[in-house]
N, C-alpha and C positions, 0 to 999 in steps of 0.2 A: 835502749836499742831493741832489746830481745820485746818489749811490747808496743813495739809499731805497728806492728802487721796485726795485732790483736786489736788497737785503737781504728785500724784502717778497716778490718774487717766489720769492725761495729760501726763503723760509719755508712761502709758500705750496703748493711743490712738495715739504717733506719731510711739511707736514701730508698732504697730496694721499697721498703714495706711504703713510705711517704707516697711513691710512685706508684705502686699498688690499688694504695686508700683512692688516690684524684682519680685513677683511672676508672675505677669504682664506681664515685662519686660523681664522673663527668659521665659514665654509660647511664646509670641512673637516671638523673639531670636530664639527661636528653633522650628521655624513652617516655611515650606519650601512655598514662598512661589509662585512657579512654579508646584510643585509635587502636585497630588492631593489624596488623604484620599482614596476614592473611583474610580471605574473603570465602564465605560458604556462598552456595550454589542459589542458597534463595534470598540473599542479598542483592543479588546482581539481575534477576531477569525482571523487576518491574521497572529500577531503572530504565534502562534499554529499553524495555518497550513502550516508553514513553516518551521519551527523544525518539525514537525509529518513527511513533505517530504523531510525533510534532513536526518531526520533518514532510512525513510524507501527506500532513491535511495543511501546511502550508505550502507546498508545491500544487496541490491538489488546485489550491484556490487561486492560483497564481500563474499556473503555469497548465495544468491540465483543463480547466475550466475556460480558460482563455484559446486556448488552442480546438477545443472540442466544441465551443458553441453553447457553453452553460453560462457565463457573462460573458461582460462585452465594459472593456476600460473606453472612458470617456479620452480620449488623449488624440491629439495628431502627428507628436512626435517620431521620431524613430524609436526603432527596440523595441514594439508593442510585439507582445506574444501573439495577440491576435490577429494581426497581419504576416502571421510565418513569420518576423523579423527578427530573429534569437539572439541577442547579445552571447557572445561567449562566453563570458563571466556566469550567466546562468548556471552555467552544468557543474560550478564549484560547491553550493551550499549541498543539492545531497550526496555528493560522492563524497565532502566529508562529513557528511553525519552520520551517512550510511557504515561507511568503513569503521569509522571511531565506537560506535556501541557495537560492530561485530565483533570486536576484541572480549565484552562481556560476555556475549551470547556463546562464543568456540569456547569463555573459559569456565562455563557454567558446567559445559561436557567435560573438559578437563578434569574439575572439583569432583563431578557426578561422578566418573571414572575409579577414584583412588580409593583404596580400599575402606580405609578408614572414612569416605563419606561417599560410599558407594552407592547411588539413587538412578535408578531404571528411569523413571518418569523424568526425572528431569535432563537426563542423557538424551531422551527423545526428544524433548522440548526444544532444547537446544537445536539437536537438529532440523527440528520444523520450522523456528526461529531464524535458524540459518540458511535453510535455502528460503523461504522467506524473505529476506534481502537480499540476497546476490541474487535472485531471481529479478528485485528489483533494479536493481545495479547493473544485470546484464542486457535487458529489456531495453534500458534508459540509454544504454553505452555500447553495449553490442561486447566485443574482447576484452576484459578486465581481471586485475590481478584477483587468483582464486587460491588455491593451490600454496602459492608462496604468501598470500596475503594476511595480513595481520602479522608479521611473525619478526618483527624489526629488535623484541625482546631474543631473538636469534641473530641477530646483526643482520636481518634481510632487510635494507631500507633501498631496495631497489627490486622490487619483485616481479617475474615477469608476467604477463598475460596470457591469461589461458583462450581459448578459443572458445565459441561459446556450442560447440554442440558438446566440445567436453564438460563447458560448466553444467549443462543440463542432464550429460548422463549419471554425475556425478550426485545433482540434486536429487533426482530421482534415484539412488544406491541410499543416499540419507533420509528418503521419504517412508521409501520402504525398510530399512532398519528403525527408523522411530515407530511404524506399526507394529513390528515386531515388539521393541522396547514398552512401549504402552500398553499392550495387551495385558500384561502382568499388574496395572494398576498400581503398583509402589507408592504410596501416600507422599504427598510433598508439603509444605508447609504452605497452606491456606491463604494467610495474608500477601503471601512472597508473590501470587500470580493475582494480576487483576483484569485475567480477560477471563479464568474460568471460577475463580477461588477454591481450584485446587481438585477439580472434577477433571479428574485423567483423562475420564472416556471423552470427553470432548476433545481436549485435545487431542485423541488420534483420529477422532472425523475431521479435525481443521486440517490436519497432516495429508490425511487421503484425500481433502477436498481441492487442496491446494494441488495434490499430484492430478488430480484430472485439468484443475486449471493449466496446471503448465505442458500433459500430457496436448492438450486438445492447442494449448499455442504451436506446438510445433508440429502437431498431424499434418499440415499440409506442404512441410516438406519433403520432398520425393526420397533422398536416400533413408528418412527414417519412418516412414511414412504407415510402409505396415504392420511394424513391429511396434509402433507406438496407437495405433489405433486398433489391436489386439490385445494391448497391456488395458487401456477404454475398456474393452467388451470384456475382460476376465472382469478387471474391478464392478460393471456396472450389472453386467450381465452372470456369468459366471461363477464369479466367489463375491459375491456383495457381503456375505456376515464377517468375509475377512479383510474386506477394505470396508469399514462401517463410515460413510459420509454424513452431509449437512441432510438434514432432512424436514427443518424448521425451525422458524426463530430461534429454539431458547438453544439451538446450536450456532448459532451465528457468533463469530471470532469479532469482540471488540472490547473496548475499554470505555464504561460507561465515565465520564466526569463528573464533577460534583453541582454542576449545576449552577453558581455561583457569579458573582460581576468580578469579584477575587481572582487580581491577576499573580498572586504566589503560595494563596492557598495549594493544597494536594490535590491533585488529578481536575487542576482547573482545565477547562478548555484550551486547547492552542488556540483557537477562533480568539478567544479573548484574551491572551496572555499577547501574541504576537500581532494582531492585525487592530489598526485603530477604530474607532467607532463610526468614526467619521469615512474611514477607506472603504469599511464592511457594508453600511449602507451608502455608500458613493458607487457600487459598483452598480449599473446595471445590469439588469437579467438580460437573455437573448433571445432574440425571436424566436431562431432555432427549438430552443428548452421549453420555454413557456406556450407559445403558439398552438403546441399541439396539446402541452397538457389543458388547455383552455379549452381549444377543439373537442377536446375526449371529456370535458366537464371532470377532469379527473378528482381524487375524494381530496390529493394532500395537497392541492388550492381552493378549497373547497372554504368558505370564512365560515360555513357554519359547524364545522367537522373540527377546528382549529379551536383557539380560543381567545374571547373578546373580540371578534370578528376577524382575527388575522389566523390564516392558512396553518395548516399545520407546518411550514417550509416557513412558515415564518417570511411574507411577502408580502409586500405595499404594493400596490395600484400606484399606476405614474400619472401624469396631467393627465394621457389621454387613454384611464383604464389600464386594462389590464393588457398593456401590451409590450413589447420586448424592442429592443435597438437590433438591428439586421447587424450582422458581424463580418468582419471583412472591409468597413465600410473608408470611402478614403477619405483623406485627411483634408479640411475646409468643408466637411459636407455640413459642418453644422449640427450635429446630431445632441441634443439635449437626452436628460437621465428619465426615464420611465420605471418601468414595474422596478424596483430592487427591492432585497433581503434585507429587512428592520436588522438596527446594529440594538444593543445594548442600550447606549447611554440616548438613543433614540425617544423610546418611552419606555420605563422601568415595567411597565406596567402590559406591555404588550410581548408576544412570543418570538424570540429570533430565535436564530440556531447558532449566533456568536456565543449563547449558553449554554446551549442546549444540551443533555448527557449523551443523546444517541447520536453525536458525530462520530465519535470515534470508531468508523466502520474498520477492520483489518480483511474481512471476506463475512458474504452473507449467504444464507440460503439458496433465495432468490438466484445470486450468480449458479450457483451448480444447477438447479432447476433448467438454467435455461444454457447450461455446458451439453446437460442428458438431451435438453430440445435439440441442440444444435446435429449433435451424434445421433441419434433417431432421425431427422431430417433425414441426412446422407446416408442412412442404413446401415451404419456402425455398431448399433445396440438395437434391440429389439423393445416393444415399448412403442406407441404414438409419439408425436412431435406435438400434437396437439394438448393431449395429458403433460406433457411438462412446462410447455407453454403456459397453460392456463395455471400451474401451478407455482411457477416463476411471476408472474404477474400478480396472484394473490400474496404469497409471499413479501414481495418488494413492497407492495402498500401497507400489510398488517405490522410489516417493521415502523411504519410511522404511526399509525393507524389500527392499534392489535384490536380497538374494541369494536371498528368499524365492518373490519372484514376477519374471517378466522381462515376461513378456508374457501379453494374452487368450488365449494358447492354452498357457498353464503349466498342466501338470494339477493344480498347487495352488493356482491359480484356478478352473479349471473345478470342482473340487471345494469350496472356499468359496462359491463364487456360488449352486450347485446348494444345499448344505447349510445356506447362511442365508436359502435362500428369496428371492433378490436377480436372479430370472433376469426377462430384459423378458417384458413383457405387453404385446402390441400392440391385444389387445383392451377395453385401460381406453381411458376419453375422453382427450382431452389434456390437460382440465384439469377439475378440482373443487376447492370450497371445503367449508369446515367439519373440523376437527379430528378425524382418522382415515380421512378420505376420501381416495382411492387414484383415481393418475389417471399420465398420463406424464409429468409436466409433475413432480409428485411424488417419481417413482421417480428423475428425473437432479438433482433439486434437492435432492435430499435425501442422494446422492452428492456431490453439489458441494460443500455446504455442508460435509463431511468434508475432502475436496480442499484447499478454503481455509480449514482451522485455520491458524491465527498469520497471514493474510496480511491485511495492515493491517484494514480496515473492512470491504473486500468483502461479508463473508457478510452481511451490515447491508445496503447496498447493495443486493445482490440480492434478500435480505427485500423492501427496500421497492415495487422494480421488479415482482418477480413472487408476491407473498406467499407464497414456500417459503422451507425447508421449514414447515409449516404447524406453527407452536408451540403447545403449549398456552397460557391462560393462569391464575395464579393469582390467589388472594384479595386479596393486599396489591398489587394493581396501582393504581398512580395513573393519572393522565392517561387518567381513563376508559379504560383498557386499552387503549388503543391506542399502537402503538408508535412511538417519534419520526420523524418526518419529516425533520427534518434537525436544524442546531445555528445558535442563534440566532448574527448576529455579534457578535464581541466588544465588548465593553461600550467599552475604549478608542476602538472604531472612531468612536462616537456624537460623543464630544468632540472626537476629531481630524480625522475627516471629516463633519462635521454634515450637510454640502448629500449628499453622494454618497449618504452616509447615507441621507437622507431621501427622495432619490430609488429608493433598493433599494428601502427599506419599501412605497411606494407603486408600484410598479413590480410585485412579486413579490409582496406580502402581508405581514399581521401580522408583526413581529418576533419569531416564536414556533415552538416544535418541532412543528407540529402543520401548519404552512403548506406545503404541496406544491411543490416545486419544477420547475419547466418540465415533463421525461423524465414526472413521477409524473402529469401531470393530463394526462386523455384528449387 
């Protein structure tokens, strides 16, 4: 009797230690041990910025390009983008792709932050990165979740919407805190960025270039109107050494690809990973696009400028030459495929840009060149309209084109500009309306709009802010020709966020593409 409790305790002490060893044994067992717990800072931003430009040059081609007059879908269907006709389902692929690699980009600041992997440069990056998208997100959508967003690892899985003059005072606090942050140059890990590899001071020109982009969308707002076209003239005028911008190609924000027909290779093209050979050259060019580069004998249709006779844009001639399908066009017209964009699987042998390395535009020179035209025009900054003009115009070609033209004073510029009739006129008004009407406002938005081919939405954007370049319209236009206003939110948002929901709707407007968002109403 008296050694029970001695037999019970030794028993109790080999179950004890048995339970011990599995549990051991089964943490062990199931701890990967390749994967790691944790994520450093330069792990995460090339992902992300390669889904952010998959999304945004497959929107670009599909949805910007269609609505802007760069193609033209053969179809007579309903839901064509090109006749205004937007399926609602539209507006779901980038707001979730957008949203889902935000979560990388806010946690790359987060990593950069902690002491123990505390990096300046990539603290800033992050936030150029991040208003970078929600710039695009807010653009596209008008009120969207900011503020609360991303943060569902907080149990926020209903977050609400911010308004969007806050989401831009906001971007703007984070544009100017990453110039701060980059100024200090803190070394990042090289391979981790594939837009600059690892050249800080560029990123705080994409930073500063990006805030005049978004500076100049909202200038002609009335309540923010002076204070935002004074922040303009400090950076441009003023303190230029401390807002350092784009000031030529090899500052241009993008992601060159590899070049390749490799649709799971690294850094293959989205052109060629997502869109098929068949759809890429199926699409027609549009009169609109091509018509004038024809006109103007411009260099990047040029078959001899290109190689093996096709353009540098990589462009076929249609049955009847080099001509384009009018857009807008209605449904039964009949309308057969003309000039398009060689695909790939086309001819191996010829130049498309479904390969091509320089699609992956995120922001070019060219665009700030012709932000400073725009702000000189209206006597914002000091400086010609005509000098940034002509320097936005060299620019946008030498990005196709760097052997052809280098600079505004290449005599095979001066002689294009002269011979397409492209030289400024300072004595047009600054601005006019109506289809064929010639004004300055015109002559650099109509450049511009060249500038940002394949650059996500932008030329959409700009349309909506400044009505250039001024498009014609056609027959088969729905939504009483007028063209979308933004994208409605996604349908899931309704059932997942109900309340947030219903506070955007009644906040902003109609749930509808026709609803102005904040920048667009006087």
């Amino acid at each position: 009797m008296k050694n029970t409790p001695i037999i019970a305790y030794m028993l109790l002490a080999i179950v004890s230690l048995s339970t011990l060893s599995c549990t051991k044994d089964f943490t062990e067992i199931n701890t990967d041990p390749i994967g790691q717990r944790t994520s450093e800072a330069h792990q995460l931003l090339a992902p992300a910025l390669v889904n952010i430009l998959n999304t945004n040059m497959r929107r670009n081609w599909n949805f910007n390009n269609q609505l802007m007059q760069v193609t033209v879908e053969l179809s007579d269907s309903e839901g064509r983008v090109f006749r205004y006709d937007i399926r609602r389902d539209v507006a779901d692929f980038t707001w979730n792709n957008w949203y889902v690699n935000l979560t990388d980009l806010k946690d790359i600041y987060t990593i950069a932050s902690q002491p123990e992997s505390l990096n300046k440069s990539y603290q800033g990056i992050s936030l150029i990165t991040q208003a970078w998208v929600y710039s695009l997100l807010t653009d596209t959508y008008g009120d969207v979740p900011y503020s609360e967003a991303n943060a569902g690892r907080e149990n926020n899985l209903q977050p609400a919407f911010d308004k969007q003059k806050d989401i831009y005072a906001d971007m703007f606090a984070k544009l100017e805190e990453a110039n701060q942050l980059l100024k200090e140059g803190t070394p990042i890990v090289a391979s981790s960025d594939p837009v600059y590899q690892g050249d800080i001071s560029k990123w705080r020109r994409f930073g500063n270039s990006l805030y005049l982009r978004l500076l100049l969308r909202i200038a002609g707002k009335a309540e923010v109107a002076a204070a935002t076209i004074a922040k303009i003239k400090e950076m441009v005028d003023t303190h230029p050494a401390a807002y350092p911008v784009f000031e030529n190609n090899s500052h241009t924000a993008r992601i060159l690809w590899n070049g390749t027909n490799s649709s799971t290779a690294v850094y293959s093209s989205p052109f060629m990973v997502n869109i098929r050979a068949v759809d890429f050259r199926n699409m027609p060019i549009a009169d609109f696009f091509l018509g004038k580069l024809v006109n103007w004998e411009d260099p990047r249709i040029n078959p001899a400028l290109g190689v093996g006779g096709v353009p540098r844009w990589g462009i076929d001639r249609g049955p009847d030459g080099w001509v384009g399908v009018s857009s807008g066009y209605s449904p039964g017209s009949g309308i057969v495929i003309q000039s398009h964009f060689n695909s790939d699987a086309e001819n191996p042998a010829k130049l498309t840009l479904q390969t091509d390395p320089a699609t992956g535009i995120i922001m070019n020179s060219a665009e700030v060149a012709f932000i400073q035209a725009e702000a000189a025009a209206k006597g914002w900054i000091s400086g010609s309209p005509e000098t940034y003009y002509y320097k936005g115009i060299a620019d946008a070609i030498h990005y196709w084109l760097p052997d052809y033209i280098s600079s505004p004073n290449d005599p095979n510029f001066i002689r294009y500009i002269n011979e397409a009739e492209l030289l400024w006129d300072p004595s047009l008004p600054l601005d006019a309306t109506g289809f064929g009407s010639k004004s300055q406002l015109e002559m650099i938005h109509i450049q511009k709009y060249y500038a940002m081919f394949l650059v996500d939405l932008q030329q959409w954007f700009e349309y909506r802010r400044t009505g250039h370049p001024i498009l014609p319209k056609g027959p088969g236009l729905v939504n009483g020709g007028q063209m979308p206003a933004r994208l409605n939110y996604p349908l899931i948002t309704q059932s997942t966020n109900p309340t947030s929901y219903k506070n955007a709707v009644e906040a902003q407007g109609a749930d509808n593409i026709n609803t102005l968002v904040w920048w667009q109403k006087p």
